[in-house]
C-alpha positions as CSV (number, residue, x, y, z in Angstrom):
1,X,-15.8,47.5,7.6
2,X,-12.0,47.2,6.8
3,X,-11.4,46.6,10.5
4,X,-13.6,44.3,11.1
5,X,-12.8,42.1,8.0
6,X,-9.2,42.0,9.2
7,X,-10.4,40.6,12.0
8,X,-12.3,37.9,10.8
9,X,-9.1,37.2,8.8
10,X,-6.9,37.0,11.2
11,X,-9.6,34.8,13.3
12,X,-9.6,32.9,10.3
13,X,-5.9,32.4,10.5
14,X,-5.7,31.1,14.2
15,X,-8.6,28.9,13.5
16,X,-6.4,27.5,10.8
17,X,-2.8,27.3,12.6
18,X,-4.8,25.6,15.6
19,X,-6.8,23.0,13.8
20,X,-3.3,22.0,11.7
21,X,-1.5,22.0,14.8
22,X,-3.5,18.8,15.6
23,X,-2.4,16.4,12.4
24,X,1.3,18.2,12.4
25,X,1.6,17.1,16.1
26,X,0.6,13.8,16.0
27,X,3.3,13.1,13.0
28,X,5.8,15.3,14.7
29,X,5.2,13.1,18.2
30,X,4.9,10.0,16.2
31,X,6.5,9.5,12.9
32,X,9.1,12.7,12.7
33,X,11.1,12.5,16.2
34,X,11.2,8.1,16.1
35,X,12.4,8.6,12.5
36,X,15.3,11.2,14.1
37,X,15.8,9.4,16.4
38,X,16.5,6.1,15.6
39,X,18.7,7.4,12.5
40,X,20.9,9.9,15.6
41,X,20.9,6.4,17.4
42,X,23.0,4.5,14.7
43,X,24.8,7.7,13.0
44,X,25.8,9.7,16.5
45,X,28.7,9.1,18.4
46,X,30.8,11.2,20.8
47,X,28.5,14.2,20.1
48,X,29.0,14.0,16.1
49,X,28.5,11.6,13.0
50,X,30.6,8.7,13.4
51,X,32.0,8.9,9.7
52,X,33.6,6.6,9.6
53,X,31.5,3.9,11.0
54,X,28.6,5.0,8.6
55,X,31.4,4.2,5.8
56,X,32.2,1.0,6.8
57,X,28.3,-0.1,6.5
58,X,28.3,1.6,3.1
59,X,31.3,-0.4,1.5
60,X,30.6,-3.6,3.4
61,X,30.0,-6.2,1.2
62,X,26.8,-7.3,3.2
63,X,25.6,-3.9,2.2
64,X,25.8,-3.7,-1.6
65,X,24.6,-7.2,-1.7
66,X,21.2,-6.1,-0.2
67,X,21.2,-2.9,-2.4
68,X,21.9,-4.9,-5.3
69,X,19.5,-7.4,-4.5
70,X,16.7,-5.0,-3.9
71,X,17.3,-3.2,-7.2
72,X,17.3,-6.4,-9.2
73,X,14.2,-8.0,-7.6
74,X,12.0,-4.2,-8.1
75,X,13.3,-4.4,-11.8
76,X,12.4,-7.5,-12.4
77,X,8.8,-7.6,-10.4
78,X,8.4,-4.1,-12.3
79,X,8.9,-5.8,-16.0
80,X,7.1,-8.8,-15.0
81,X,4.0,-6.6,-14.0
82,X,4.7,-4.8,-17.2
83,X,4.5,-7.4,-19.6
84,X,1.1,-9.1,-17.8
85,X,0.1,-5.6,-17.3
86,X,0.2,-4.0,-20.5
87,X,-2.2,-7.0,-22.5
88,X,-4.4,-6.6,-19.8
89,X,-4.9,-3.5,-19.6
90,X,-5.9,-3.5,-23.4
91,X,-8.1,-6.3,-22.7
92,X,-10.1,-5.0,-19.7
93,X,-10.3,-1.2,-20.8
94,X,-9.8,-0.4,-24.5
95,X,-12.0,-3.5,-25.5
96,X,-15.8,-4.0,-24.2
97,X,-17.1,-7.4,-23.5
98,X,-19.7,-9.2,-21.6
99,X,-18.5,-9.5,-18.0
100,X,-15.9,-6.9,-18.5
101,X,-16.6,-5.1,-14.7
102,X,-16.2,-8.7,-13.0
103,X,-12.6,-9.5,-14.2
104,X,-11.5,-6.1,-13.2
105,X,-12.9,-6.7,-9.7
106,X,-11.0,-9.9,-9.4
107,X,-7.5,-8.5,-10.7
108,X,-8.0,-5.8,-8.2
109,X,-8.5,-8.1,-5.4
110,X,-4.4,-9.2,-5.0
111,X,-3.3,-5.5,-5.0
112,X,-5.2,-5.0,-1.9
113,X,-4.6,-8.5,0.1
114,X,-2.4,-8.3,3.1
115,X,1.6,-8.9,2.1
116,X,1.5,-12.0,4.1
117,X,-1.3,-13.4,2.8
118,X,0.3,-13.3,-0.4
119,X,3.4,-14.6,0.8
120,X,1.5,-17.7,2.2
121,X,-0.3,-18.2,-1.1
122,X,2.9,-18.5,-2.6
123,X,4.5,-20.5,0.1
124,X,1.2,-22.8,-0.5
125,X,1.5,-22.8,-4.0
126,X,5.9,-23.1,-4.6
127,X,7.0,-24.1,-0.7
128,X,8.4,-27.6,-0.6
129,X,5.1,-29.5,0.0
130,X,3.3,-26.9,-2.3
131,X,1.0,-27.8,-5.4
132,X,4.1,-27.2,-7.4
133,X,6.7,-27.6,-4.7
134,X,8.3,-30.2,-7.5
135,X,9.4,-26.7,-9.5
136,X,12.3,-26.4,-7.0
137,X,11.7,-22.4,-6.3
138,X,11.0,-22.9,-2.6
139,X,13.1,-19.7,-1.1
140,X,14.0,-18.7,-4.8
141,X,14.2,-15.3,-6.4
142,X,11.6,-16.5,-9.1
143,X,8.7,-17.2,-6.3
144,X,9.4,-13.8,-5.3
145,X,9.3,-12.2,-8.5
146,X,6.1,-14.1,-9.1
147,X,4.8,-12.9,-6.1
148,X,5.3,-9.6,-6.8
149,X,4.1,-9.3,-10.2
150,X,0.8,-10.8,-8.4
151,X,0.5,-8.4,-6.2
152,X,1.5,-5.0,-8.5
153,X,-0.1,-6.2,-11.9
154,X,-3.3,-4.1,-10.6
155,X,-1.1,-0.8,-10.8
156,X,-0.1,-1.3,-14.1
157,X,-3.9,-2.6,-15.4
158,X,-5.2,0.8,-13.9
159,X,-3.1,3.2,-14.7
160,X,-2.2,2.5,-18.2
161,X,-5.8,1.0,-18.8
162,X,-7.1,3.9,-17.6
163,X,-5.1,6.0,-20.3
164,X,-5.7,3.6,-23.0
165,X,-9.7,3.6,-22.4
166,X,-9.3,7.8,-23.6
167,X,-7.1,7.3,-26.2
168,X,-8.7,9.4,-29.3
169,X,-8.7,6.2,-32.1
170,X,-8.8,8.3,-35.1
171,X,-5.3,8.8,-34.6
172,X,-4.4,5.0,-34.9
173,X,-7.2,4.9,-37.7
174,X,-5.6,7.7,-39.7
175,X,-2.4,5.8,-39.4
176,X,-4.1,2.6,-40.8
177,X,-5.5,4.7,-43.9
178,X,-2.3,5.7,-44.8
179,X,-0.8,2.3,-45.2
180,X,0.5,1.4,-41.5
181,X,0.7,-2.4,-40.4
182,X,-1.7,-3.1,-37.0
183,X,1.7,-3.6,-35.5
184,X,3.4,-0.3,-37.1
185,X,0.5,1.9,-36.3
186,X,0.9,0.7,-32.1
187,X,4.6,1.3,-32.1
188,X,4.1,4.5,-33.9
189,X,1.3,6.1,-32.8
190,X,-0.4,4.0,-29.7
191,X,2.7,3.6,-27.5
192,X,4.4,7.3,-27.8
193,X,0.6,8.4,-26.0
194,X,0.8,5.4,-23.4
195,X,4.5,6.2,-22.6
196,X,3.6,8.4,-20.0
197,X,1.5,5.9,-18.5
198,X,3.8,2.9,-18.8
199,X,6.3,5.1,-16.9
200,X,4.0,6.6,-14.2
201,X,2.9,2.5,-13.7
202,X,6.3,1.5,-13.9
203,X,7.7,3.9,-11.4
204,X,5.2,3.6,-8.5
205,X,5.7,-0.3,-9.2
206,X,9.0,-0.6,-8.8
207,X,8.4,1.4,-5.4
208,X,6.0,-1.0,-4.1
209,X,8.6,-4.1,-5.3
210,X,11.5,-2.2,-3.7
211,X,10.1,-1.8,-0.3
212,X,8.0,-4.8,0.0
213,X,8.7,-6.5,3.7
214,X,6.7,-9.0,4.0
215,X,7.2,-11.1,0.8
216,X,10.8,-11.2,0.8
217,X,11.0,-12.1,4.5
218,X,9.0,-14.9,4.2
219,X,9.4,-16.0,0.4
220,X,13.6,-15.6,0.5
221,X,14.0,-16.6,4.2
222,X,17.9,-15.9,4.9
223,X,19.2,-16.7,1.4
224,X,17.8,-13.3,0.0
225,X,17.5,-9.9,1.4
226,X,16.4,-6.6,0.3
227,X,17.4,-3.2,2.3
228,X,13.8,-3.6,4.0
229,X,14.9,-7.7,5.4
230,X,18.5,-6.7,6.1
231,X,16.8,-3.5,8.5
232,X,15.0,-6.0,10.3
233,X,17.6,-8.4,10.9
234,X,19.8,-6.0,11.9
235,X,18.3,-5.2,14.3
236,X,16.3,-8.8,15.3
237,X,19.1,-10.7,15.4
238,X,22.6,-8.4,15.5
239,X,20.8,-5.5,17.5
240,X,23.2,-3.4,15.1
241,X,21.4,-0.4,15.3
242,X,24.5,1.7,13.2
243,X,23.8,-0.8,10.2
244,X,20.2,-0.4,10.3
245,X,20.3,3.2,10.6
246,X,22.6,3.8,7.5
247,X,20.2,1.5,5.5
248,X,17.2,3.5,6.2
249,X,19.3,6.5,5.0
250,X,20.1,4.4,1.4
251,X,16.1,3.6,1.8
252,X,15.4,7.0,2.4
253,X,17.3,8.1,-0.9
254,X,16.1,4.9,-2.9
255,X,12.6,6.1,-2.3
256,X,13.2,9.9,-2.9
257,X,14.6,9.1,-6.3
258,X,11.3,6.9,-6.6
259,X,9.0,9.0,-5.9
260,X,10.5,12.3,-7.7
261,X,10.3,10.0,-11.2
262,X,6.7,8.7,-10.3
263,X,5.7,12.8,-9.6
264,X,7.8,13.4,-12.8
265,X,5.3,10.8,-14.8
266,X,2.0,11.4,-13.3
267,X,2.6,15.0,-14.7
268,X,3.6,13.7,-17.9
269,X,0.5,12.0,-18.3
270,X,-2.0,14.5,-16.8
271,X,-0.4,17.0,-19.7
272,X,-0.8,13.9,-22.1
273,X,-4.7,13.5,-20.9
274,X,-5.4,17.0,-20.6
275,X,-9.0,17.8,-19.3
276,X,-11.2,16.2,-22.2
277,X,-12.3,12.9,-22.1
278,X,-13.0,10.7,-25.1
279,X,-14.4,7.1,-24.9
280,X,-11.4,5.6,-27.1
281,X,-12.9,1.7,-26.0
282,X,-14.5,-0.6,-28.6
283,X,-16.7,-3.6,-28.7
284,X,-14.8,-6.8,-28.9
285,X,-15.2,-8.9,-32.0
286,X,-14.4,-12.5,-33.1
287,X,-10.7,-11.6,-34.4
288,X,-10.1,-10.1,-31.0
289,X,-11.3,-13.6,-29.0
290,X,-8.0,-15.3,-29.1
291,X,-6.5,-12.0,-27.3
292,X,-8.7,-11.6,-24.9
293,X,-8.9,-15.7,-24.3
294,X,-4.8,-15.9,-23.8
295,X,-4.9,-12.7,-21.7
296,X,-7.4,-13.8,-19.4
297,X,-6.1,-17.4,-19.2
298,X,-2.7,-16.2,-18.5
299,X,-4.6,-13.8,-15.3
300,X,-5.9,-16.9,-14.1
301,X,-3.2,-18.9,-13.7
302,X,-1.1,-16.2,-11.9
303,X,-3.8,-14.5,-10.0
304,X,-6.4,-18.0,-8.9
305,X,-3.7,-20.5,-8.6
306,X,-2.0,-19.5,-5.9
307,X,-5.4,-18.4,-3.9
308,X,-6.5,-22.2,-4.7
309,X,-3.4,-23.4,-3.5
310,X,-4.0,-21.2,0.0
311,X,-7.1,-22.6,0.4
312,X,-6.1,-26.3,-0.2
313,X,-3.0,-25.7,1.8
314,X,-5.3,-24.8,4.7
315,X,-7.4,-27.5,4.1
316,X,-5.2,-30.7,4.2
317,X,-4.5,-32.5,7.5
318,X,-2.5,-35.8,8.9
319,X,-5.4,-37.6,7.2
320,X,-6.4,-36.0,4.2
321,X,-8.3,-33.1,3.9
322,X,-10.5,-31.2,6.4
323,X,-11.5,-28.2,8.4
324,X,-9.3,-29.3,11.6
325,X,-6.8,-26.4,11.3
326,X,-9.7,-23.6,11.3
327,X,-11.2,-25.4,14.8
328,X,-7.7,-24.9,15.7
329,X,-8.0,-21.5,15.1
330,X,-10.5,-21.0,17.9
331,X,-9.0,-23.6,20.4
332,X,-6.3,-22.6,23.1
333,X,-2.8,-23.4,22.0
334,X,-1.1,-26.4,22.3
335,X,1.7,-27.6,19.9
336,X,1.8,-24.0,18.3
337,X,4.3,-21.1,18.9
338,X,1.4,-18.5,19.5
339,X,0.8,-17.3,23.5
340,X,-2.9,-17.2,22.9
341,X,-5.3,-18.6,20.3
342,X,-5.9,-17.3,16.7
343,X,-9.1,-16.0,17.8
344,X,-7.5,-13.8,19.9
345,X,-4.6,-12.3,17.6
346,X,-7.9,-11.7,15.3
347,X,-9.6,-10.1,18.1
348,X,-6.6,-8.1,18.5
349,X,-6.4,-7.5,14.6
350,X,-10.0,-5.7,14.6
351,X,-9.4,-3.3,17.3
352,X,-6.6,-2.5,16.3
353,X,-7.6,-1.6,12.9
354,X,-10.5,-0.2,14.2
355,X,-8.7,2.3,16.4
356,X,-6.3,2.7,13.2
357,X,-8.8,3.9,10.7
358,X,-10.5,5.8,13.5
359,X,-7.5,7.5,13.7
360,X,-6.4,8.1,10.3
361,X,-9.8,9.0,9.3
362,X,-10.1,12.0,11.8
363,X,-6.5,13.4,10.9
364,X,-7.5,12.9,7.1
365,X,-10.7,15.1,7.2
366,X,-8.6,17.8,9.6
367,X,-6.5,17.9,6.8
368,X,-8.6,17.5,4.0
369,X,-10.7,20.5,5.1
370,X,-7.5,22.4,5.6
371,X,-6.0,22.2,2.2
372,X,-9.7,22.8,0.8
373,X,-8.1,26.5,-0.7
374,X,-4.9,26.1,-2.5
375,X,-1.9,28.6,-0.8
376,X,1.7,28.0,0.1
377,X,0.8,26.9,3.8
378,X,-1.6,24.4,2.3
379,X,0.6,22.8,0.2
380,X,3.5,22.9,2.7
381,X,0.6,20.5,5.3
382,X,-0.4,18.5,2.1
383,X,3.8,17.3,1.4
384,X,4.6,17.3,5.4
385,X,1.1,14.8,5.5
386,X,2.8,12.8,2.5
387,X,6.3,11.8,4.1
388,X,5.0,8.6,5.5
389,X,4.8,7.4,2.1
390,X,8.0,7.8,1.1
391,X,9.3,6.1,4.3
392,X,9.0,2.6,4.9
393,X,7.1,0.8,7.5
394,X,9.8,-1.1,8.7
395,X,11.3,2.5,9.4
396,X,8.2,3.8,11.2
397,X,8.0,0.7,13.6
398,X,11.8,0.3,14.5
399,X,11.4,4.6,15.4
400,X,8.6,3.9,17.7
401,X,10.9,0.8,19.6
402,X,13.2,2.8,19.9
403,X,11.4,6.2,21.3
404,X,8.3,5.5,23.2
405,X,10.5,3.4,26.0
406,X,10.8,6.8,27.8
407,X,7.8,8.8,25.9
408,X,7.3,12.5,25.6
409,X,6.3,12.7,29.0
410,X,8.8,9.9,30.7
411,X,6.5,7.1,30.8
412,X,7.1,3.6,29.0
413,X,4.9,3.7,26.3
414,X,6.2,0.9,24.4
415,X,5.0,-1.6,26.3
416,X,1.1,-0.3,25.4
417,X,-1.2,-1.7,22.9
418,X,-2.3,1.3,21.1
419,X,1.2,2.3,19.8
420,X,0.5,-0.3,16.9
421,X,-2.9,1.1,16.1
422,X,-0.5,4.4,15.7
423,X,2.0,3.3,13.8
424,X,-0.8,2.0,11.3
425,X,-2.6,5.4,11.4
426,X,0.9,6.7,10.7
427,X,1.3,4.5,7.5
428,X,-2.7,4.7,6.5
429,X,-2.5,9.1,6.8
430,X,-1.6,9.5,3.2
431,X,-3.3,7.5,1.6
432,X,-6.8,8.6,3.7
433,X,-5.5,12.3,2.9
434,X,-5.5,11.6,-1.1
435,X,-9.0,9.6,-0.5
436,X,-10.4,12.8,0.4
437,X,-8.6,15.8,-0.7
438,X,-9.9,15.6,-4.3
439,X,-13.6,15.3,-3.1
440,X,-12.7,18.5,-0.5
441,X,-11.3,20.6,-3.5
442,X,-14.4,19.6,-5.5
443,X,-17.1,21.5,-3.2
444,X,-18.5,25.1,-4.6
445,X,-17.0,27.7,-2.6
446,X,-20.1,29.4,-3.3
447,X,-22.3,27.2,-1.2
448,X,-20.0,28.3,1.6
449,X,-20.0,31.6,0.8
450,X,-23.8,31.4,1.0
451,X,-24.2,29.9,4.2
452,X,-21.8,32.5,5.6
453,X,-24.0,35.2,4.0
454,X,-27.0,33.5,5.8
455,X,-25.4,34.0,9.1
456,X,-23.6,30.8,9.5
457,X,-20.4,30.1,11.7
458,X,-17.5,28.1,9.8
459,X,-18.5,24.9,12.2
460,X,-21.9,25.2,11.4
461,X,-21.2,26.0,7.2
462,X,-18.7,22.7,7.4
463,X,-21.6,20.7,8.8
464,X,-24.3,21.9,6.4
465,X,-22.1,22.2,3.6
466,X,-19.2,20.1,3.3
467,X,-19.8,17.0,5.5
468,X,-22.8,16.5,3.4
469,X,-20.8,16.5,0.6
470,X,-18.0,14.4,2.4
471,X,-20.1,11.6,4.0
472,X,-19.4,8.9,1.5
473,X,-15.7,9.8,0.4
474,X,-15.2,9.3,4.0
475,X,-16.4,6.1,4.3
476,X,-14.0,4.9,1.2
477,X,-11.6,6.3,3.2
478,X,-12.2,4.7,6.6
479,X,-12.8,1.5,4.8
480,X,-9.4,1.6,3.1
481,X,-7.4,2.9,6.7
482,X,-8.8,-0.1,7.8
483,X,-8.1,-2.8,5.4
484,X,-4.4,-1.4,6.0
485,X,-4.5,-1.3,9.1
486,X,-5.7,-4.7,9.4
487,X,-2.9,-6.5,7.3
488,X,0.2,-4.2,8.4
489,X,3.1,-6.2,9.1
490,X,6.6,-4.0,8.7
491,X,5.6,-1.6,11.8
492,X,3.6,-4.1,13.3
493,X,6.3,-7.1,13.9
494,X,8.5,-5.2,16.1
495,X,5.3,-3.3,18.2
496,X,3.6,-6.7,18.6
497,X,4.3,-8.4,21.5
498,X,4.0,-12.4,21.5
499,X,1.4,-12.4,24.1
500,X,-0.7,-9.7,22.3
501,X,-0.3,-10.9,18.2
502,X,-2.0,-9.5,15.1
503,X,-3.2,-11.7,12.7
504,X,-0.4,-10.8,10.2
505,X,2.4,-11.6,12.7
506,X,0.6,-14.7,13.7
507,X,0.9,-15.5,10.0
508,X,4.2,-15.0,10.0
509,X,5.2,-16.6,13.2
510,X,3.3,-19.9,12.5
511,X,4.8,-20.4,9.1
512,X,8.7,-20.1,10.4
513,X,7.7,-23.6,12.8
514,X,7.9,-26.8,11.0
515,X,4.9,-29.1,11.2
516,X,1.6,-29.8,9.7
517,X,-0.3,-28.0,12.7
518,X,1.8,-24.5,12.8
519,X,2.0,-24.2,9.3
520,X,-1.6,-25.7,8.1
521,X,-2.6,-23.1,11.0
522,X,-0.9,-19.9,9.4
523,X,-2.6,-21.1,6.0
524,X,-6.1,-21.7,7.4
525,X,-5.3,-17.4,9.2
526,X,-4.3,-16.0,6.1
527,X,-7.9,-17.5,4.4
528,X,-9.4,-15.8,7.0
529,X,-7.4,-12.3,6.6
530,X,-7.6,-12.6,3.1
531,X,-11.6,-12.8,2.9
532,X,-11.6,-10.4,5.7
533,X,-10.1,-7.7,3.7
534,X,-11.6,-8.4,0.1
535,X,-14.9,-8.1,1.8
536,X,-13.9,-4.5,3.2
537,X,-12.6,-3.5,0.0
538,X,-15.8,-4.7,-1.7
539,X,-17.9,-2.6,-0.2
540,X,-15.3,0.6,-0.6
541,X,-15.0,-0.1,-4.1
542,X,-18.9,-0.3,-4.2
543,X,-18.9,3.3,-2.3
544,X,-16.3,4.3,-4.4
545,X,-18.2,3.7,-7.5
546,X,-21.6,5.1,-6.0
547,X,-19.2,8.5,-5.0
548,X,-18.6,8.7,-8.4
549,X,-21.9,8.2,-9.6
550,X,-22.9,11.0,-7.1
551,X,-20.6,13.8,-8.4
């Protein structure tokens, strides 16, 4: 008996190290050697670090510009999301009111919208010819502030609101009893338990503002730059491949630092949660009407306007207004900068998304089911799976430029179409992996343990057991690999080639030509992209709510 269960361990172990092998070697092919090797290209020379040409990067002035600019912009789209954020979040979760589940479906919406889509909005909304292009902030750091309290307001409203919702009152009403002003008894009591929240929020904010791509790019043009920018034009325009190497390494560190204080907050505010749940929420009442009223009118201006100034961008013509500029989407080119029509760079868009989430999805489960029982080698796959987050896109795509020419096997690979439907299963792998590890880890062992009892084979218990169990989480997750996939632009705009464009790039590419066509073009794409992917997140969120209802 001894013998034969140390076989079945060890059988057990193979089957383990083989079906990891899979998920570790695509990242390894993919995502760990391009990432080497682009940062050997621009560090390496003569056999050995070329010191001092990494130094002279570092002290330019070019340099600390960028960094400087990058931390200023992150702080200040971080306390902008903070100071919408927190009001909100007491309006939508600790108070209940009629049509409560609506608004928080709409302030979710901009969180998930392509970057470029919200850089157009803005563009439509601030750009010279804009709604409100008489506010003078075309190219300024105030539309891109704005634009990225839009998009990161959602993290704040979620995680703090979520806090804030399971808050025990009594505390806060003990506090009253004893004398406390409403205003006292928040600062004294309410905000030392949300200050694990605000911090957690704050942190994975000021991630998302320092490495956004796409809004800077298009938002600051060439008067301002962040590390993520200055990588791209490094390479784009000064094929300085040194400069751009030695600012992923600052990138690399920037986001390290980042993502050790977000890990340090989220288990600050587990400890602060613990495992009960109380409903801390109330009914909203006539004093609390001009609260929620300001709160919500506020929302609406920052989070509708600029959507209404897309869609009336898109809209308006040589002659007025009309739907010319989405028939040009499905007419050959003409006066445009595109090689082939929109239709086509949508067409492109949607397989490669759906190759993408595919992708990603499949990888995911592997390693979902591998890090099922908690050990040492499962959490060493779980944080190898996990680098892509803390590396940026703009990294992951420049990598692949630079490797696949030759390939693992000496064939060109750049030149193929699937490489960008990898780099986006690249950047979608985490976040698919955190979709569905929490549902993995929630499945009785016993059941297994039954169905081994009964005779079953580890396929045949995953099939009866878990994938039952695993259907719906992996939907959400294929539906959210694909809404990223679908509007990724840092990887994508150097994979893309002009003849073969994703919607994103032809978003991009349209709005840096003058002229009513090119530009009322790119507005009338990013409509498109946007309702595209609020319609796929719609029906995740809807799975996600009907997963939760389930377990």
């Amino acid at each position: 008996m001894r013998t034969r269960g140390r076989i079945a361990g060890l059988r057990h172990h193979v089957a383990w190290w083989a079906l990891a092998a899979v998920p570790v070697g695509f990242l390894a092919l993919f995502f760990v050697w391009p990432l080497g090797t682009m940062l050997g290209r621009g560090l390496i020379a003569d056999g050995g670090i070329d010191v001092a040409g990494v130094w002279n990067v570092l002290t330019a002035t070019r340099t600390g510009t960028v960094v400087r600019s990058t931390v200023e912009l992150a702080a200040m789209g971080t306390a902008g999301a903070l100071a919408l954020g927190l009001p909100s979040a007491y309006v939508l979760y600790r108070l209940r009111w009629r049509g409560q589940s609506a608004v928080r479906a709409l302030v979710a919406v901009p969180f998930v919208l392509p970057t470029v889509v919200v850089a157009a909005a803005f563009t439509a909304l601030l750009g010279r010819q804009g709604l409100l292009g008489g506010l003078g902030l075309d190219q300024s750091v105030a539309a891109i502030v704005l634009a990225l309290v839009f998009y990161n307001v959602t993290v704040v409203v979620r995680i703090v609101g979520g806090t804030w919702a399971g808050l025990d009152p009594s505390a806060v009403s003990a506090a009253r009893t004893l004398g406390a002003s409403p205003r006292r008894a928040f600062v004294a009591v309410t905000l030392p338990m949300l200050a694990p929240a605000i911090a957690s929020a704050a942190a994975v904010v000021f991630l998302f503002c320092s490495t956004a791509f796409g809004v800077v790019l298009v938002l600051g043009g060439t008067r301002i730059r962040t590390i993520e920018t200055e990588m791209y034009l490094q390479v784009n325009q000064f094929l300085n491949l040194r400069a751009a190497a030695v600012l992923a390494l600052v990138q690399l560190v920037f986001v390290g630092l980042t993502l050790a204080a977000a890990a340090w907050a989220r288990r600050r505010r587990e400890n602060t949660q613990g495992s009960k749940r109380i409903d801390g929420t109330r009914a909203a009442t006539r004093r609390d009407a001009p609260v929620v009223a300001g709160v919500l009118g506020v929302l609406a201006v920052l989070l509708v306007t600029p959507m209404i100034a897309l869609a009336e961008r898109s809209l308006r013509t040589h002659d007025g207004h009309g739907f010319d500029h989405y028939v040009a989407l499905l007419e050959p080119p003409t006066r445009t900068v595109l090689a082939v029509p929109v239709w086509q760079a949508g067409l492109n868009s949607l397989t490669t998304a759906l190759v993408a989430a595919a992708l990603a999805s499949t990888l995911g489960l592997m390693v979902a089911h591998l890090v099922t029982h908690r050990s040492r080698r499962s959490a060493a796959l779980d944080s190898f799976v996990m680098l892509p987050l803390g590396v940026s896109a703009v990294m992951v795509g420049l990598g692949l430029l630079l490797t696949m020419h030759q390939g693992a096997l000496g064939v060109n690979l750049r030149g193929s179409w699937w490489l960008i439907p990898v780099a986006q299963s690249v950047v979608a792998l985490p976040l698919v992996v955190r979709t569905l590890v929490p549902s993995a880890r929630g499945i009785d062992p016993g059941l297994r343990r039954a169905a081994a009892t009964l005779g079953a084979g580890p396929l045949r218990v995953w099939r009866e057991v878990d994938w039952p169990l695993l259907r719906r989480p992996f939907g959400l997750a294929v539906g959210f690999a694909f809404a990223i996939s679908l509007g990724e632009f840092g990887a994508t705009s150097f994979l893309a080639r002009p003849d073969r464009p994703t919607l994103p790039t032809a978003i991009f590419r349209l709005l840096g030509r003058p002229g009513i066509d090119n530009v009322g073009m790119a507005f009338a794409t990013a409509v498109v992209l946007a309702l595209v992917t609020a319609a796929v997140m719609m029906a995740s969120e809807r799975m996600r709510t009907q997963v939760g209802a389930d377990l």
